[in-house]
TORKOL-4160 file (C-alpha; in steps of 0.2 Angstrom, whole numbers, padded with zeros to 4 digits, m for minus):
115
<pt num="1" X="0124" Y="m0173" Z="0008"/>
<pt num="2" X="0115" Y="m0155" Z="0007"/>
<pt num="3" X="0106" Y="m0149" Z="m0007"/>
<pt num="4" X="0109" Y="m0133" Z="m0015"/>
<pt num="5" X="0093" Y="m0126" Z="m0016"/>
<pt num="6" X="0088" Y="m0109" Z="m0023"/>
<pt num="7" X="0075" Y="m0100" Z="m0015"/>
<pt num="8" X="0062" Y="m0090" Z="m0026"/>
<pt num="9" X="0065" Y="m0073" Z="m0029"/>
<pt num="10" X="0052" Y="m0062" Z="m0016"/>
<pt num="11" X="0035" Y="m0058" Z="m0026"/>
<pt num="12" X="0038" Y="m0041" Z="m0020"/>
<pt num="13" X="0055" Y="m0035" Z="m0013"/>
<pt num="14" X="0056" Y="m0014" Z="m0008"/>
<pt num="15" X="0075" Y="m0011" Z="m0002"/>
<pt num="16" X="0078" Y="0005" Z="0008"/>
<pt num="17" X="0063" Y="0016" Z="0000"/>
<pt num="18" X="0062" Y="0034" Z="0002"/>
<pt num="19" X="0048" Y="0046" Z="m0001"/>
<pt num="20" X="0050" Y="0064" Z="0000"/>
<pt num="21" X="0039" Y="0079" Z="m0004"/>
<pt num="22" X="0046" Y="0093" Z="m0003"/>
<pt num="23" X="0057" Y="0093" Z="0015"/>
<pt num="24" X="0047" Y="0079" Z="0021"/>
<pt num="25" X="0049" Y="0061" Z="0022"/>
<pt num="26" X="0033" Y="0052" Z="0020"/>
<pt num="27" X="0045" Y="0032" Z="0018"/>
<pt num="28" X="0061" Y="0033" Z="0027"/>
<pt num="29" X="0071" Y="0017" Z="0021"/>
<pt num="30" X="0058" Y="0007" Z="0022"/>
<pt num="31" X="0062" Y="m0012" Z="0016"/>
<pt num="32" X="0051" Y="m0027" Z="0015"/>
<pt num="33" X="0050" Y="m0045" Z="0006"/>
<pt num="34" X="0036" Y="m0053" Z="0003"/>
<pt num="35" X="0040" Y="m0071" Z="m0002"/>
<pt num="36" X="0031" Y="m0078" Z="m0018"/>
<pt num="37" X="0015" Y="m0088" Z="m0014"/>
<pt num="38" X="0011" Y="m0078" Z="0003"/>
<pt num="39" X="m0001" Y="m0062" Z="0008"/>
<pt num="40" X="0001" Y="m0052" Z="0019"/>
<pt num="41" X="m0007" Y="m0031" Z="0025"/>
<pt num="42" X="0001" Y="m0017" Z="0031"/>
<pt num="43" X="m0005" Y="m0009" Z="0045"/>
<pt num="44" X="m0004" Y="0009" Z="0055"/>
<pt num="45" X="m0009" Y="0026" Z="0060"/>
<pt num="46" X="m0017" Y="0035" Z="0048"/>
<pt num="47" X="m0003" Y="0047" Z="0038"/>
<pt num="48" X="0011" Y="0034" Z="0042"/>
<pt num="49" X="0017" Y="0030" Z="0025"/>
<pt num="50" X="0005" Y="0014" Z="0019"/>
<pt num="51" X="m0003" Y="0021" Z="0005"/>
<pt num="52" X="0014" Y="0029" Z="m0001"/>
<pt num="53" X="0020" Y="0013" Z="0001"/>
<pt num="54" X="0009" Y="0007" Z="m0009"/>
<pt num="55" X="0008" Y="0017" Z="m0022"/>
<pt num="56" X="0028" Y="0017" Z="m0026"/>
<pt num="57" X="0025" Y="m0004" Z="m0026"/>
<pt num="58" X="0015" Y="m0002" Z="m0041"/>
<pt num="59" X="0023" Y="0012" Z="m0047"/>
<pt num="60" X="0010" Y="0027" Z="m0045"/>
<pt num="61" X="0024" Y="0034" Z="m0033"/>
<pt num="62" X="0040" Y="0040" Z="m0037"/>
<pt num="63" X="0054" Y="0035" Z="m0025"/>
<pt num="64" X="0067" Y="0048" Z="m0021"/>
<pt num="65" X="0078" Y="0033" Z="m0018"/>
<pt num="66" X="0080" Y="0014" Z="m0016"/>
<pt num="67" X="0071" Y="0003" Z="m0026"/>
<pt num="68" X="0057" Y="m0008" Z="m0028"/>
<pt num="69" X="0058" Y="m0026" Z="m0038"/>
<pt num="70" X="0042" Y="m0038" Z="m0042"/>
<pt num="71" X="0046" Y="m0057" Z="m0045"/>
<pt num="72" X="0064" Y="m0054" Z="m0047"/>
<pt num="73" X="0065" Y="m0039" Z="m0058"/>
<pt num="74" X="0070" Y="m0020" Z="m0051"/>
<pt num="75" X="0056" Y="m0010" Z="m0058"/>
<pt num="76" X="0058" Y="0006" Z="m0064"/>
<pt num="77" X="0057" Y="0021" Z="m0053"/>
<pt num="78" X="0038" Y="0026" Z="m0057"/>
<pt num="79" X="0024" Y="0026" Z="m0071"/>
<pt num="80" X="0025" Y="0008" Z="m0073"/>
<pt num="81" X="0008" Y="0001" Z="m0078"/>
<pt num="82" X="0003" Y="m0015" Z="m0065"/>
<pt num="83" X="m0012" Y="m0021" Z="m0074"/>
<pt num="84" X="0002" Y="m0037" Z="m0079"/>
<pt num="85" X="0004" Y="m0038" Z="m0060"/>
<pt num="86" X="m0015" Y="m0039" Z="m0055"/>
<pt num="87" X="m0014" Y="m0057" Z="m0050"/>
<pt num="88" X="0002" Y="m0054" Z="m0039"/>
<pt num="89" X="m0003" Y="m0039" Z="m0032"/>
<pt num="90" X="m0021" Y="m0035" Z="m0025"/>
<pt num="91" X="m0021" Y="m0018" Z="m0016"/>
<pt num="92" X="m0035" Y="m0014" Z="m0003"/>
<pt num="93" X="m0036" Y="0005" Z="m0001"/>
<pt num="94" X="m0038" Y="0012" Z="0016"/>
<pt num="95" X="m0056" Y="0015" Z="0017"/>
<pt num="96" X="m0061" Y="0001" Z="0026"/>
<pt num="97" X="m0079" Y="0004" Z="0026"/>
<pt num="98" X="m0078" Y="m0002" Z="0007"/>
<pt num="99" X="m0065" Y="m0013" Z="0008"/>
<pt num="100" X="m0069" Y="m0024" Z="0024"/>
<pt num="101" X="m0083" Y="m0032" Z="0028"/>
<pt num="102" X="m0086" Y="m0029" Z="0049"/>
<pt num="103" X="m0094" Y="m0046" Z="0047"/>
<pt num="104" X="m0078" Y="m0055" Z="0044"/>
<pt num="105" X="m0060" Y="m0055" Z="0055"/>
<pt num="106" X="m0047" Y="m0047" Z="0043"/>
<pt num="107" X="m0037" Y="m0065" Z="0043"/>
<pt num="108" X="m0053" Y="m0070" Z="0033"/>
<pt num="109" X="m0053" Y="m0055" Z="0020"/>
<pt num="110" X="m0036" Y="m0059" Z="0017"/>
<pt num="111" X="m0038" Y="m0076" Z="0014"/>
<pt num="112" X="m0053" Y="m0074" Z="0003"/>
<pt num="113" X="m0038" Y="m0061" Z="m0008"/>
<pt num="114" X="m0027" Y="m0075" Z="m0009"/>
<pt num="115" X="m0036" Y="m0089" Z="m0012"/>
């Protein structure tokens, strides 16, 4: 016998996000799940799109389409206040010489945010 087992919604769940301003496209479909109970960093060049990506997670940003949905429920499509998601969602913004110790690998930072 199998069991029928319903996995958690994803703590954080962005399907097909766009971000424009003006002609340009600063997200271009972006979509990514992150499943409940795990932590994880986005990486990249500086002006690819991770602090837009950010920002229209918790709602700062408006997307020009897509969606983004927190523990299961589609958010709406900005101006949403995230204090109620501070424990889910922990944003370190990109200046790392505040954010990061150069003492530590960045595997430990983030272990230290999840724990």
């Amino acid at each position: 016998m199998h069991s029928d087992t319903i996995a958690p919604p994803a703590a954080i769940d962005v399907a097909a996000a766009v971000v424009t301003f003006g002609s340009f496209r600063a997200l271009n479909g972006v979509s990514v799940a992150v499943p409940t109970g795990s932590c994880f960093g986005i990486v990249g060049e500086s002006g690819s799109g991770k602090t837009t990506l950010l920002r229209a997670i918790l709602g700062l940003q408006r997307l020009s389409a897509g969606q983004v949905a927190l523990m299961g429920a589609v958010q709406p499509p900005a101006q949403r206040d995230f204090r109620s998601l501070i424990t889910t969602i922990q944003p370190i913004f990109q200046d790392p010489a505040q954010s990061l110790s150069p003492r530590r690998r960045i595997g430990q930072s983030m272990d230290e945010v999840a724990g």
